[in-house]
C-alpha positions in Angstrom: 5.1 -17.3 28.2 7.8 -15.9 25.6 5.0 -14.9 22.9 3.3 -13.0 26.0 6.5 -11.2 26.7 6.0 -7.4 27.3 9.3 -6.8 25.4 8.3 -7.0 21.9 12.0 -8.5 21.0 11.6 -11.7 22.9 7.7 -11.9 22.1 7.7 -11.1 17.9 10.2 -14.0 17.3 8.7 -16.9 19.1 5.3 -15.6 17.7 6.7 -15.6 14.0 8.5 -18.9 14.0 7.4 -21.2 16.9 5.9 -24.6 15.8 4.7 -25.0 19.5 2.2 -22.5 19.0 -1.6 -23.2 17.9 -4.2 -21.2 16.0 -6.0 -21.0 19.0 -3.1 -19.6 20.9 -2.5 -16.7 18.1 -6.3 -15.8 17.7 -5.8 -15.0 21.4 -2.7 -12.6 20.5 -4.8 -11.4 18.1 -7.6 -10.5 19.8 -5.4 -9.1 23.1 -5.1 -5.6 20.7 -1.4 -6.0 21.7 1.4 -3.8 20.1 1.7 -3.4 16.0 4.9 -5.8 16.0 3.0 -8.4 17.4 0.5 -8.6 15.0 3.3 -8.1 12.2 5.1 -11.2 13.9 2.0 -13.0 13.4 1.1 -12.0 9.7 4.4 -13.1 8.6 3.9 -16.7 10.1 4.7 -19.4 7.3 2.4 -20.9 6.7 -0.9 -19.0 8.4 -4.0 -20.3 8.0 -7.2 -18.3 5.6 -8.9 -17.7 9.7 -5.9 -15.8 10.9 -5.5 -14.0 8.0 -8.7 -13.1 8.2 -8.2 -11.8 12.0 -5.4 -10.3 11.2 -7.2 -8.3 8.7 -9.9 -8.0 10.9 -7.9 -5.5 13.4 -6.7 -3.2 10.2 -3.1 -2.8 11.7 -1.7 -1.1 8.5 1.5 -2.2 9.3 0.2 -5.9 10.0 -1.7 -6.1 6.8 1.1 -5.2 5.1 3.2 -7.9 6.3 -0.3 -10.4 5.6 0.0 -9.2 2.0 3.4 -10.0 0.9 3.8 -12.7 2.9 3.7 -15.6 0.2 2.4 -18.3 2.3 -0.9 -16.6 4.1 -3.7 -17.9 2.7 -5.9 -15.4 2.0 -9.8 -15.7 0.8 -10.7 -13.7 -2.0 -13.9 -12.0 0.4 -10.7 -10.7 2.3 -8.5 -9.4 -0.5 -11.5 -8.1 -1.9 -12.0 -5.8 1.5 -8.2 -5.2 1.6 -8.6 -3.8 -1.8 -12.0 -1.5 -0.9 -9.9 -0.3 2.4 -6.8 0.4 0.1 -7.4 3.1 -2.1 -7.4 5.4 1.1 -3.9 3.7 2.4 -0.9 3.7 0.4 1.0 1.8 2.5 -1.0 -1.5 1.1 -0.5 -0.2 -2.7 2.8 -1.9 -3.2 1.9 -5.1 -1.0 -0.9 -5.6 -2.9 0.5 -5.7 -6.1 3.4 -8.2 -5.4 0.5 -10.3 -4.1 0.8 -13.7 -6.4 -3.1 -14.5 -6.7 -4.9 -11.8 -7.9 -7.8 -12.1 -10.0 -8.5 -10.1 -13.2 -11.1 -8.1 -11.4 -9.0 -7.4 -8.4 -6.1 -6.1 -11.0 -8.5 -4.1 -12.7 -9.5 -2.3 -9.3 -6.0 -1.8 -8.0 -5.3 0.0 -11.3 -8.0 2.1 -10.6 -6.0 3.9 -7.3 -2.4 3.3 -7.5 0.4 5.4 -8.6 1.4 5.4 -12.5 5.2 3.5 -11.5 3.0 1.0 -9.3 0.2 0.4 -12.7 3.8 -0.3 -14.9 5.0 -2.7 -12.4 1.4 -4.9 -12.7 1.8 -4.7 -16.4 5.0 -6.7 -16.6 3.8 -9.7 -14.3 3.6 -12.7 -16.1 0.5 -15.0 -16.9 -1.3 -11.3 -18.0 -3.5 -11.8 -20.7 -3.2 -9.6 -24.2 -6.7 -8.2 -23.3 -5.4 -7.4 -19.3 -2.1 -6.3 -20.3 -4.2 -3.7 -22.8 -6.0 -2.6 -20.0 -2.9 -1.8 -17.8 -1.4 0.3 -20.2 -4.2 2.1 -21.0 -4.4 3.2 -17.6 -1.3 4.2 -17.2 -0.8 5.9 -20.2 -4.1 7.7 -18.7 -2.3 8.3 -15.3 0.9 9.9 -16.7 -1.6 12.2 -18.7 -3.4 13.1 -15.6 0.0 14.1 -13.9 0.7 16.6 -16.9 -2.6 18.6 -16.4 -2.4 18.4 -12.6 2.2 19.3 -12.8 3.2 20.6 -15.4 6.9 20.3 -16.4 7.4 24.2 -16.5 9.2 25.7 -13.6 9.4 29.1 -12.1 6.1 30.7 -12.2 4.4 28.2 -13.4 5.2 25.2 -10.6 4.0 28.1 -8.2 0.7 28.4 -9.5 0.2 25.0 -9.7 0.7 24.4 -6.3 -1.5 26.9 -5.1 -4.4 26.3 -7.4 -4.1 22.6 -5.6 -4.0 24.3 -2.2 -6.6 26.2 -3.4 -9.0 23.6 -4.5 -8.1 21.1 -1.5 -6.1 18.9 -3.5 -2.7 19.6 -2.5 -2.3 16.2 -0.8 0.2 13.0 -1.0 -1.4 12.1 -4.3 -0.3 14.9 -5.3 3.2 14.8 -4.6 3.5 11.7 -5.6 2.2 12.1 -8.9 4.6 15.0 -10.0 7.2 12.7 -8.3 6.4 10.1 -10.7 6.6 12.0 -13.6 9.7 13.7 -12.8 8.8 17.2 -11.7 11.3 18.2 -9.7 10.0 21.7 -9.0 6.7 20.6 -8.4 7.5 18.3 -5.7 10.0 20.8 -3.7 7.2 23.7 -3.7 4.6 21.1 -2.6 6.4 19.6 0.3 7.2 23.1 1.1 3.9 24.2 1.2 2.9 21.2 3.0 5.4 21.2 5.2 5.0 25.1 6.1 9.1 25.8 5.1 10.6 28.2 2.7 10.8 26.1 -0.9 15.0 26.6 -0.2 14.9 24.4 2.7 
């Protein structure tokens, strides 16, 4: 009765740390399509079980998924991180989860390089257990990444920022990714004109 409670604050804990409950009771929270906490409360379960990670994954909370990922005692099958990863290139709210996931596979690394931001690539490169040839690999990406941020913002301001920005807006590709990639490479400018832009507000505010 408390994990079915309508106010999330009596439900979430019992359905994070109750022993009493059973894998059949949280496929049935599961499947309910009850409120994001809930399913947050149940991805951060210790242990949970390669089936409910799986369900939980199955529903594509973001939020929930999250949790799933960087919770170190979800089991989850490679199949499943292999989706997670397919799914994440569009959501950057799984970027960082994903990397501080202990059992990722070579190939799964190599793919995750592939989309994330250059400070996320740098942050894979310094896990341990890396071999040479992976470590290599990382680097190389991001030393392709920071590269990619110079064409894309420069480091001039004034005029130049400006034009920047609106040959981005002008070719569609004024986005996040785009603001996050001057913000990675420390272009100040850059990102203030962008969120302005974005935003529709003066650059002053």
């Amino acid at each position: 009765a408390l994990a079915g409670d309508a106010e999330i604050m009596v439900a979430a804990p019992i359905l994070e740390f109750s022993p009493l409950l059973s894998e059949t009771d949280l496929m049935e929270v599961i499947a309910s399509g009850r409120v994001d906490e809930a399913l947050v409360a149940v991805a951060r379960r210790r242990p949970l079980s390669a089936k409910l990670s799986d369900a939980v994954f199955a529903t594509l909370d973001i939020p929930a998924v999250a949790a799933l990922l960087v919770n170190p005692d979800a089991k989850i099958r490679e199949k499943t991180l292999d989706k997670i990863i397919a799914q994440a290139e569009t959501i950057d709210a799984w970027h960082r989860p994903l990397i501080l996931r202990a059992e990722i596979s070579s190939r799964a690394m190599r793919r995750i390089a592939s989309f994330v931001g250059a400070g996320l690539i740098a942050e894979l490169a310094k896990r341990r257990g890396l071999t040479d040839a992976m470590r290599a690999h990382l680097n190389r990406a991001l030393r392709a990444r920071l590269e990619a941020v110079e064409v894309i913002a420069p480091q001039s301001v004034d005029s130049d920022n400006v034009d920047v920005v609106e040959q981005a807006r002008a070719s569609g590709h004024l986005d996040d990714g785009f603001v996050e990639r001057a913000a990675e490479a420390g272009h100040r400018e850059t990102v203030v004109l962008a969120l302005a832009a974005l935003a529709k507000v003066p650059a002053t505010t």
